[in-house]
FIZASE-609291 format. One record per atom (N, C-alpha, C, O): residue number from 1; residue in one letter; atom name; x, y, z. Coordinates in steps of 0.001 Angstrom, whole numbers. Atoms other than C-alpha are relative to their C-alpha. Layout:
! FIZASE-609291
SEVO rose vexkol domar       X       Y       Z
SEVO  NUM      A    CA       X       Y       Z
...
This chain:
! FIZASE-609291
SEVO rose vexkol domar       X       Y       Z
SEVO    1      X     N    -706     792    1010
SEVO    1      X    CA   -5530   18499   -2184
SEVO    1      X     C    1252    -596     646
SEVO    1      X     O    1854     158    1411
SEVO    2      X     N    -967     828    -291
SEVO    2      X    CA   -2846   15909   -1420
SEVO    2      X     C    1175     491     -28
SEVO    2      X     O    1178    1129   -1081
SEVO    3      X     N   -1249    -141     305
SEVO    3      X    CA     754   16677   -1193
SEVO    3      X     C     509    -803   -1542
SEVO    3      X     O    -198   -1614   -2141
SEVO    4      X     N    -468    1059    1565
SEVO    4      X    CA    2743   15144   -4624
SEVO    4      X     C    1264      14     628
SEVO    4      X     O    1799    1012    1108
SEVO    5      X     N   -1706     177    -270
SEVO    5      X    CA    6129   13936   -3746
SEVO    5      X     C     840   -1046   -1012
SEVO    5      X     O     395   -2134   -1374
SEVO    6      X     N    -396    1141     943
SEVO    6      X    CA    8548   12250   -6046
SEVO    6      X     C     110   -1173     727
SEVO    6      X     O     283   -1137    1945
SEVO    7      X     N     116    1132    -228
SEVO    7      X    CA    8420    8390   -6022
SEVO    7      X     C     816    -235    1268
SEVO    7      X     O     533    -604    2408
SEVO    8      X     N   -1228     167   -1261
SEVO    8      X    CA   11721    8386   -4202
SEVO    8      X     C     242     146    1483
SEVO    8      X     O    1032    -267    2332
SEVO    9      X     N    -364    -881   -1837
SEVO    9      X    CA   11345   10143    -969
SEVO    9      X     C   -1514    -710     751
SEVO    9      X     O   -2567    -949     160
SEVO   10      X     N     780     238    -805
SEVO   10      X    CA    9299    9018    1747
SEVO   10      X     C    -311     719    1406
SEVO   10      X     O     505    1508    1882
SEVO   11      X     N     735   -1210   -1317
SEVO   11      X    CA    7239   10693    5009
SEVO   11      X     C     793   -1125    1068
SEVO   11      X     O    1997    -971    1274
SEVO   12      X     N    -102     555   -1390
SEVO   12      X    CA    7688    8339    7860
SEVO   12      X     C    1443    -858    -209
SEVO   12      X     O    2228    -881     739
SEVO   13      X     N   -1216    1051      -8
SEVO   13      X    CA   10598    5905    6725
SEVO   13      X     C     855    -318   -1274
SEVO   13      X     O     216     -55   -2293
SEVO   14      X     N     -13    -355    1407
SEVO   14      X    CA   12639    5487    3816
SEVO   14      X     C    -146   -1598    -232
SEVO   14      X     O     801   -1901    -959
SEVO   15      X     N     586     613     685
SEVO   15      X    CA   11120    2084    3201
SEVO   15      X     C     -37    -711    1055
SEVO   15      X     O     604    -277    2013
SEVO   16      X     N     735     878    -282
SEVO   16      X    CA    9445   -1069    4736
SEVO   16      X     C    -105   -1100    -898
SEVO   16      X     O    -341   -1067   -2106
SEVO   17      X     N    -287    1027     583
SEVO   17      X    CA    9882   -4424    4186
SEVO   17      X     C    -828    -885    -541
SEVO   17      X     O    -686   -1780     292
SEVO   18      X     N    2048    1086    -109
SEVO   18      X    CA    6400   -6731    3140
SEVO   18      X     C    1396   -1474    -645
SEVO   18      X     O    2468   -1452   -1249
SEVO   19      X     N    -421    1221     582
SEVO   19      X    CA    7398  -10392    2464
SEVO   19      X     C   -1215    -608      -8
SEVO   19      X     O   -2135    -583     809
SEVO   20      X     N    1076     774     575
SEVO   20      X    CA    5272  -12461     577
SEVO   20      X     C     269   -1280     664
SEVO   20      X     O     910   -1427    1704
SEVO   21      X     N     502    1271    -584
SEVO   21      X    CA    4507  -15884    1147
SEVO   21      X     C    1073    -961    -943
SEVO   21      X     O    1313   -2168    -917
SEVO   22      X     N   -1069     902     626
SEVO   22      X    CA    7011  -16969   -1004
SEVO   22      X     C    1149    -319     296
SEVO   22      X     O    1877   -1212    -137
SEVO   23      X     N   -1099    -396    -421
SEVO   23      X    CA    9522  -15473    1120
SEVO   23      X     C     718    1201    -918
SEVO   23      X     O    1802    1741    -694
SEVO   24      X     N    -846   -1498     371
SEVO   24      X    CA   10404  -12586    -976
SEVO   24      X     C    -553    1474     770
SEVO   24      X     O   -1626    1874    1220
SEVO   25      X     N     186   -1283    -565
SEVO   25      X    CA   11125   -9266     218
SEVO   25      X     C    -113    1066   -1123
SEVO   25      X     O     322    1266   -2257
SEVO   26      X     N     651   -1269     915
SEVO   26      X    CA    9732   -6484   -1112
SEVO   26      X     C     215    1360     797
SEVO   26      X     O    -597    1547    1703
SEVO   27      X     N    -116   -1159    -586
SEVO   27      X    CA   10953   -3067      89
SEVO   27      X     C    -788    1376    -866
SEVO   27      X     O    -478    1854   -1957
SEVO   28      X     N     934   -1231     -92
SEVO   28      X    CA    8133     -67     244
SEVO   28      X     C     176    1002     423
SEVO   28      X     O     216     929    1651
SEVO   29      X     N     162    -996    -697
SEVO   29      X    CA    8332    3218     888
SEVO   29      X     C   -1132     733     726
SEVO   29      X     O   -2147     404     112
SEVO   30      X     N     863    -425    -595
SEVO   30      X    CA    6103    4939    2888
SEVO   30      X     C    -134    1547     329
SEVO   30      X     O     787    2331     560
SEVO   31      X     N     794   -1494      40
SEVO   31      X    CA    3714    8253    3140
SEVO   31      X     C   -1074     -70     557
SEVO   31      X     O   -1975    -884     356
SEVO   32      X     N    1369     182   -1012
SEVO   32      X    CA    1319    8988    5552
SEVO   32      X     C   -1616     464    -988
SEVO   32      X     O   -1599    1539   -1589
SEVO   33      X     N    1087    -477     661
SEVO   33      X    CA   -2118    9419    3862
SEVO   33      X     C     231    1453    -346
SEVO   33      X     O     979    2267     196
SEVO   34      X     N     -95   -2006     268
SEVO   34      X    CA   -2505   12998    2349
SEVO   34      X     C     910     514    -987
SEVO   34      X     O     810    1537   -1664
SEVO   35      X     N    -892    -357     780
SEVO   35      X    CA     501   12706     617
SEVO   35      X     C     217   -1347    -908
SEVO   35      X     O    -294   -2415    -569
SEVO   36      X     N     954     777     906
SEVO   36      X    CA     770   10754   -2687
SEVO   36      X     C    1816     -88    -958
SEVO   36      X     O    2645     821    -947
SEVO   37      X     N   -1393    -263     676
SEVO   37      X    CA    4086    9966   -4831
SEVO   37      X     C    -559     392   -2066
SEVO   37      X     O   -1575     228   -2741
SEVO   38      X     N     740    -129    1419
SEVO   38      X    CA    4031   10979   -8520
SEVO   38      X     C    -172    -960    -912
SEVO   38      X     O      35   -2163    -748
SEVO   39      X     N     834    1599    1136
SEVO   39      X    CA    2553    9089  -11758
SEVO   39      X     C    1062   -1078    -216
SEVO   39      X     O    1707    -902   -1250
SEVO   40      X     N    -486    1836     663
SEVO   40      X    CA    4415    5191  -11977
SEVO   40      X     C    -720    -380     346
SEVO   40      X     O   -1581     103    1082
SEVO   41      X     N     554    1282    -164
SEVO   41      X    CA    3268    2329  -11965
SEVO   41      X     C     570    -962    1203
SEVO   41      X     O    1756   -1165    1460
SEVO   42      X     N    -743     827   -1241
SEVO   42      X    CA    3626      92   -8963
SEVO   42      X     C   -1012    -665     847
SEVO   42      X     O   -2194    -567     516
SEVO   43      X     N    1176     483    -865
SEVO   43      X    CA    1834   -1851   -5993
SEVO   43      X     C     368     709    1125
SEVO   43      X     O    1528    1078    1309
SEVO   44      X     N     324    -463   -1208
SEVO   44      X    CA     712    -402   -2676
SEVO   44      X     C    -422    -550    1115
SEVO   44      X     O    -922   -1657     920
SEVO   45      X     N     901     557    -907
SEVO   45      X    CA    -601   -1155     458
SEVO   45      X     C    -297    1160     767
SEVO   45      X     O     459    2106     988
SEVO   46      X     N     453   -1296   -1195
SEVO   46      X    CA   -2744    1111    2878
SEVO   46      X     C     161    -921     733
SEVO   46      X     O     -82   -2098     467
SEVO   47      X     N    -572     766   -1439
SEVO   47      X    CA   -1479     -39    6297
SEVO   47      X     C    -566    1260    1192
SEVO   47      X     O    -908    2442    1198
SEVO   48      X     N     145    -860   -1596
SEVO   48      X    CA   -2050    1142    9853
SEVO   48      X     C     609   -1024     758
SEVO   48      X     O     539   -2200     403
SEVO   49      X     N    -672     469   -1022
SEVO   49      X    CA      28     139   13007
SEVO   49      X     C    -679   -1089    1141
SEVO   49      X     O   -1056    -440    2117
SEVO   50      X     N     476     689    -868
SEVO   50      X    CA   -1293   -2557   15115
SEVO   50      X     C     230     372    1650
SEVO   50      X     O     821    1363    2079
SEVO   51      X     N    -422    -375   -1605
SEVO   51      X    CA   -1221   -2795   19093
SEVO   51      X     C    1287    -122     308
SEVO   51      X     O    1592     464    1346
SEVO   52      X     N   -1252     196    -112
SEVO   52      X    CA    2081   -3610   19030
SEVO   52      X     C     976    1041    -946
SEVO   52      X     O    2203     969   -1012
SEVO   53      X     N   -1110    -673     684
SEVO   53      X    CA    3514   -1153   16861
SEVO   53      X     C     298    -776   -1655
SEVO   53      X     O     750      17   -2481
SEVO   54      X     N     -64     501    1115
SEVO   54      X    CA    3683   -3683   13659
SEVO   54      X     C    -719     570    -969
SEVO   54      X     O   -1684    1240    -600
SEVO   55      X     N     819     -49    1349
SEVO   55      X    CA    2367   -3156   10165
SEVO   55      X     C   -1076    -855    -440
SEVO   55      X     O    -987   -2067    -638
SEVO   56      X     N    1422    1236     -31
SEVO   56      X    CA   -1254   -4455    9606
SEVO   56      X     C    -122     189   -2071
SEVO   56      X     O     263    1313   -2392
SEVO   57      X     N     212    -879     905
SEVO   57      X    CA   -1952   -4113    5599
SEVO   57      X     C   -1991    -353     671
SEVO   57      X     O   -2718   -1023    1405
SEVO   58      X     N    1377    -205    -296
SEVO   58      X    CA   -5209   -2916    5331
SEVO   58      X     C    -722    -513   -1455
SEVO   58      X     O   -1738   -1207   -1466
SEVO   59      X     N     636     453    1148
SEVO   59      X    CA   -5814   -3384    1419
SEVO   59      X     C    1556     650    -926
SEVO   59      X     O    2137    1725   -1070
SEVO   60      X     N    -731     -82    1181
SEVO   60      X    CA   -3333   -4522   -1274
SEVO   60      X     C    -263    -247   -1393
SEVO   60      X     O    -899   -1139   -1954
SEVO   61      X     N     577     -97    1446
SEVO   61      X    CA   -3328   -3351   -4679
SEVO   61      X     C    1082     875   -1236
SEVO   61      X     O    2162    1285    -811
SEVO   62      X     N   -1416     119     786
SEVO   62      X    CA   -1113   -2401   -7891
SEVO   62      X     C    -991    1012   -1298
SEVO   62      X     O   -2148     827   -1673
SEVO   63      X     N     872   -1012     833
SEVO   63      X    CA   -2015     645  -10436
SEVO   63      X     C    1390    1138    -155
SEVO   63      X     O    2559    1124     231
SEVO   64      X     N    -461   -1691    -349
SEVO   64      X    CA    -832    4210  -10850
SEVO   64      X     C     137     378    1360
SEVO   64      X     O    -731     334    2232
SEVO   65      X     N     -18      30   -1444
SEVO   65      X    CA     526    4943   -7951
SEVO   65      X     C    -644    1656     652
SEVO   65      X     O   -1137    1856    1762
SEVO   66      X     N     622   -1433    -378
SEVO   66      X    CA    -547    8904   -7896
SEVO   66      X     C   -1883     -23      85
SEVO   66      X     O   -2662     720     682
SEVO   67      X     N    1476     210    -593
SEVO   67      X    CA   -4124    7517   -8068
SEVO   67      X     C    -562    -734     811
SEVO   67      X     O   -1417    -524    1672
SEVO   68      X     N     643    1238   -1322
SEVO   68      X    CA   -4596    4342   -6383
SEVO   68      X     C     360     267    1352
SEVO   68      X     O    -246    -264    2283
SEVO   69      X     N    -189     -27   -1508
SEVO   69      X    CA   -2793    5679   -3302
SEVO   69      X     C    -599    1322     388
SEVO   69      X     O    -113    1742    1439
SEVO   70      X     N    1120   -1027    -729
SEVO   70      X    CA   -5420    8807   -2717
SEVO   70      X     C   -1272    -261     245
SEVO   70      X     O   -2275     -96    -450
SEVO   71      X     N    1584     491    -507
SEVO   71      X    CA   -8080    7502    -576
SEVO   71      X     C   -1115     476    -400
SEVO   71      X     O   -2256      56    -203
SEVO   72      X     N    1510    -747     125
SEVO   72      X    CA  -10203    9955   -1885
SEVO   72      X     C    -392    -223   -1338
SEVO   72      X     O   -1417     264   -1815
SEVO   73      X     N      88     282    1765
SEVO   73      X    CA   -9617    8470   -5826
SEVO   73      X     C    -396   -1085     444
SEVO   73      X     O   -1477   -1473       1
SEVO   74      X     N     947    1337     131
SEVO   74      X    CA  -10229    5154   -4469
SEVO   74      X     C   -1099    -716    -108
SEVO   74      X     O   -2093    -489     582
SEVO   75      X     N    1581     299    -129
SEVO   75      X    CA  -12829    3065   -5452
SEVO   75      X     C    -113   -1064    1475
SEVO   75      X     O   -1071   -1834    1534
SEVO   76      X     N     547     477   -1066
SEVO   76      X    CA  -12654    1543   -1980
SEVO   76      X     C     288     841    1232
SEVO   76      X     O     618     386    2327
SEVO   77      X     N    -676    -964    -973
SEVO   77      X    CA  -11872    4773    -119
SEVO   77      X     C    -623    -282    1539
SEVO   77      X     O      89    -252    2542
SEVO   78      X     N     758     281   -1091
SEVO   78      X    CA  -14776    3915    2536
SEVO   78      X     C     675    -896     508
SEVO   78      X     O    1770    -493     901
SEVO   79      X     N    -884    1134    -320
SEVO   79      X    CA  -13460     585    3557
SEVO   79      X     C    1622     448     645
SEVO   79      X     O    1941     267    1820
SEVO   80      X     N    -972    -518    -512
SEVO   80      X    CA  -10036    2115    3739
SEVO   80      X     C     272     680    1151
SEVO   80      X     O     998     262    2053
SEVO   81      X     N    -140    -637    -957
SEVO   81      X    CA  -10336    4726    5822
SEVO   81      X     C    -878    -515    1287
SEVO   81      X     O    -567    -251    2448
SEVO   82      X     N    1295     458   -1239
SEVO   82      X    CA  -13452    3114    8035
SEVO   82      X     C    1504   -1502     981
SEVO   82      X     O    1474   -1708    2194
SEVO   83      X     N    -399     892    -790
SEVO   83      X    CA  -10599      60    8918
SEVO   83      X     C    1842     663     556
SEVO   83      X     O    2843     160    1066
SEVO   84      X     N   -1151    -968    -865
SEVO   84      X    CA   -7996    2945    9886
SEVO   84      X     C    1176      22    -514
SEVO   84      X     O    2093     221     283
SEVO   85      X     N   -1128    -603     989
SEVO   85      X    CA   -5436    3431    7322
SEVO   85      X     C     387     921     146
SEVO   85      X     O    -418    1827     -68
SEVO   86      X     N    -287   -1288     166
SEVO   86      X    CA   -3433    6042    7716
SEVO   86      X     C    1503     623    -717
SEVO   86      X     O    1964    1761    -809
SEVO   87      X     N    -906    -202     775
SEVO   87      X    CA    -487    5351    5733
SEVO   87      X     C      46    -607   -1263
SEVO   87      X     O    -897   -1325   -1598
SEVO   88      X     N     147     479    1344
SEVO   88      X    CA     356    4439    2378
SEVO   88      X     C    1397    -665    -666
SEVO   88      X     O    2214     142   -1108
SEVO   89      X     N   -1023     395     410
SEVO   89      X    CA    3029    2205    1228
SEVO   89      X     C     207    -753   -1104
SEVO   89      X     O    -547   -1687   -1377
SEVO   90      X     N     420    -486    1677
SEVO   90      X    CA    4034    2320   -2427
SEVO   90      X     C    1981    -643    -309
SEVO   90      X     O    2994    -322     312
SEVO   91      X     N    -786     639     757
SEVO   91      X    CA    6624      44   -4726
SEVO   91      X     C     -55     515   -1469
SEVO   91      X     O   -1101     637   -2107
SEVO   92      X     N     258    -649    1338
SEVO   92      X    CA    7415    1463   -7943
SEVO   92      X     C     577   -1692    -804
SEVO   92      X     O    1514   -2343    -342
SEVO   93      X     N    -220     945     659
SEVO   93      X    CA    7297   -1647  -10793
SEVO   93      X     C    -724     114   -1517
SEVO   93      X     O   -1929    -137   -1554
SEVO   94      X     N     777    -361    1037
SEVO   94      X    CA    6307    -895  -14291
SEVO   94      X     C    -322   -1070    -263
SEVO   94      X     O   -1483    -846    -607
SEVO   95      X     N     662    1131     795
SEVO   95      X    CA    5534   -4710  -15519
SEVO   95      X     C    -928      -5     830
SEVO   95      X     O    -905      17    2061
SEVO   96      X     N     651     940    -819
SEVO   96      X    CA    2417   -5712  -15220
SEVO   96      X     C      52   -1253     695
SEVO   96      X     O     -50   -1411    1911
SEVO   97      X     N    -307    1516    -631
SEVO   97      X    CA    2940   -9331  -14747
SEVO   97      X     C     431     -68    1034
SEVO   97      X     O    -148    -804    1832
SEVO   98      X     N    -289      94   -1179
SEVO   98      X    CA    5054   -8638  -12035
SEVO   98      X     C    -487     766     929
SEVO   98      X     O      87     837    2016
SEVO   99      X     N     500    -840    -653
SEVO   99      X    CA    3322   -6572  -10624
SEVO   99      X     C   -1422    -757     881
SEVO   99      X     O   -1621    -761    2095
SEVO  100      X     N    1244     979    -410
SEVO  100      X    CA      99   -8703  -10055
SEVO  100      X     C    1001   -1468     676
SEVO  100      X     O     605   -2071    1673
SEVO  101      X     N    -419    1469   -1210
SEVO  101      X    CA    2602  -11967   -8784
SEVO  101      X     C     189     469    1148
SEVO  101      X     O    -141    -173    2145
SEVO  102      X     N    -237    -337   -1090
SEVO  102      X    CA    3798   -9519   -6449
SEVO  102      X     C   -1514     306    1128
SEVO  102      X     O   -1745      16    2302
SEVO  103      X     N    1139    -131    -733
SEVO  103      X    CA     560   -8547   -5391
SEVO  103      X     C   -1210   -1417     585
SEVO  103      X     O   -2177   -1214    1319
SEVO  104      X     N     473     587    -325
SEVO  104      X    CA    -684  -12015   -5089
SEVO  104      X     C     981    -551    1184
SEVO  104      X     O     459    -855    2256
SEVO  105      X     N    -839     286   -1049
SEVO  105      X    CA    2416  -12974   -3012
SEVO  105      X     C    -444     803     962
SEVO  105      X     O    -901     142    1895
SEVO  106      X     N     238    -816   -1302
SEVO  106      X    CA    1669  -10054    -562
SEVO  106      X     C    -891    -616     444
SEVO  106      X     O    -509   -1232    1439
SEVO  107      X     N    1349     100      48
SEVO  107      X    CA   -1832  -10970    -440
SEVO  107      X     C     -72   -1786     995
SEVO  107      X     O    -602   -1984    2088
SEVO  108      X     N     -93    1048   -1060
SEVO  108      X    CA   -1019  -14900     651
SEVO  108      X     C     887      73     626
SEVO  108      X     O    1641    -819     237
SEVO  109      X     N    -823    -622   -1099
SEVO  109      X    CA    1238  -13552    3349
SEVO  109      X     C   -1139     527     845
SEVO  109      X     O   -1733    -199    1643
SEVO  110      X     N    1163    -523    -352
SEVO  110      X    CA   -1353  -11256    4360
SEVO  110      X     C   -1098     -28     350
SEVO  110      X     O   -1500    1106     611
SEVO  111      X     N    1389     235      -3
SEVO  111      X    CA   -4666  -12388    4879
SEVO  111      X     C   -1062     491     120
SEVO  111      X     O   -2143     407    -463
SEVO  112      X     N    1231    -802     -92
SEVO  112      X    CA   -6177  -10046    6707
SEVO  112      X     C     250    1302   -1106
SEVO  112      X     O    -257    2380    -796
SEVO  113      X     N     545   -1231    1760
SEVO  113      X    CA   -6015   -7567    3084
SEVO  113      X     C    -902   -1105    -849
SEVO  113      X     O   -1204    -620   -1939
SEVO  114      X     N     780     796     643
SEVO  114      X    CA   -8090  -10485    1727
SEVO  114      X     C   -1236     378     295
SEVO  114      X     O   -2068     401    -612
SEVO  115      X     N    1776     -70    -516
SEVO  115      X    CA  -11382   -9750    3569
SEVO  115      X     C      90    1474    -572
SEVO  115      X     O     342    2068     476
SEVO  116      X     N     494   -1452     385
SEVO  116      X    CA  -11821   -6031    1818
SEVO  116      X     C   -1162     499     927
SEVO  116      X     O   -1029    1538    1572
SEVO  117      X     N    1161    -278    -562
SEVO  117      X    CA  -15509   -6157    3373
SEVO  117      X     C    -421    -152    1176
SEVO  117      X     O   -1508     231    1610
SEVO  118      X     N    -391     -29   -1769
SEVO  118      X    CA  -14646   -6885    6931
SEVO  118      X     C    -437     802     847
SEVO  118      X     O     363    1692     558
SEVO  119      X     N     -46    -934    -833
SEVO  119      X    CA  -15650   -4695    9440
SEVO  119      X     C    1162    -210    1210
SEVO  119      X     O    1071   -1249    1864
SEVO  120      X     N    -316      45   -1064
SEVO  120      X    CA  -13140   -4055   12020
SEVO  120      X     C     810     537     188
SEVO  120      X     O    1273     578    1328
């Protein structure tokens, strides 16, 4: 079973920056897989480190954050873990509305979290 940690605290960093395509910044905290923050609402991204040390996302998405960020609740846990996720980085935002612009901003920033079905 997963670690539970409050929203607030983070494993590897106490947050990470994503900018959308709009140019906004969005600061994330981050938890290495395994560990999981408790029930808000918010958007996420599973990420893993590129060759360079950068932040790749792997798949962005916006929910409960104590469920959508346990690979093993996800309904795309395969995918996730098969394109090497191994962290989890988590925005607490209770509106929906904003919650989905933000997630479409990440998303055209992002591209490669667009292909879900990708192999690679």
């Amino acid at each position: 079973m997963p670690d539970v940690l409050p929203a607030t605290e983070a494993g590897e960093a106490t947050a990470e920056v994503w900018r959308g395509a709009s140019g906004t910044a969005y600061p994330y905290h981050i938890l290495e897989i395994g560990s999981i923050p408790n029930t808000a609402y918010g958007n996420y991204i599973f990420a893993r480190r590129d060759g360079d040390g950068r932040w790749e996302a792997i798949y962005v998405g916006q929910g409960d954050l104590s469920v959508r960020t346990d690979p093993g609740l996800h309904h795309m846990r395969d995918l996730i873990l098969r394109r090497g996720a191994t962290h989890v980085h988590f925005r607490e935002n209770p509106s929906l509305p904003d919650r989905m612009i933000e997630r479409a901003d990440l998303l055209d920033s992002h591209p490669e979290a667009y292909k879900p079905y990708a192999l690679r």
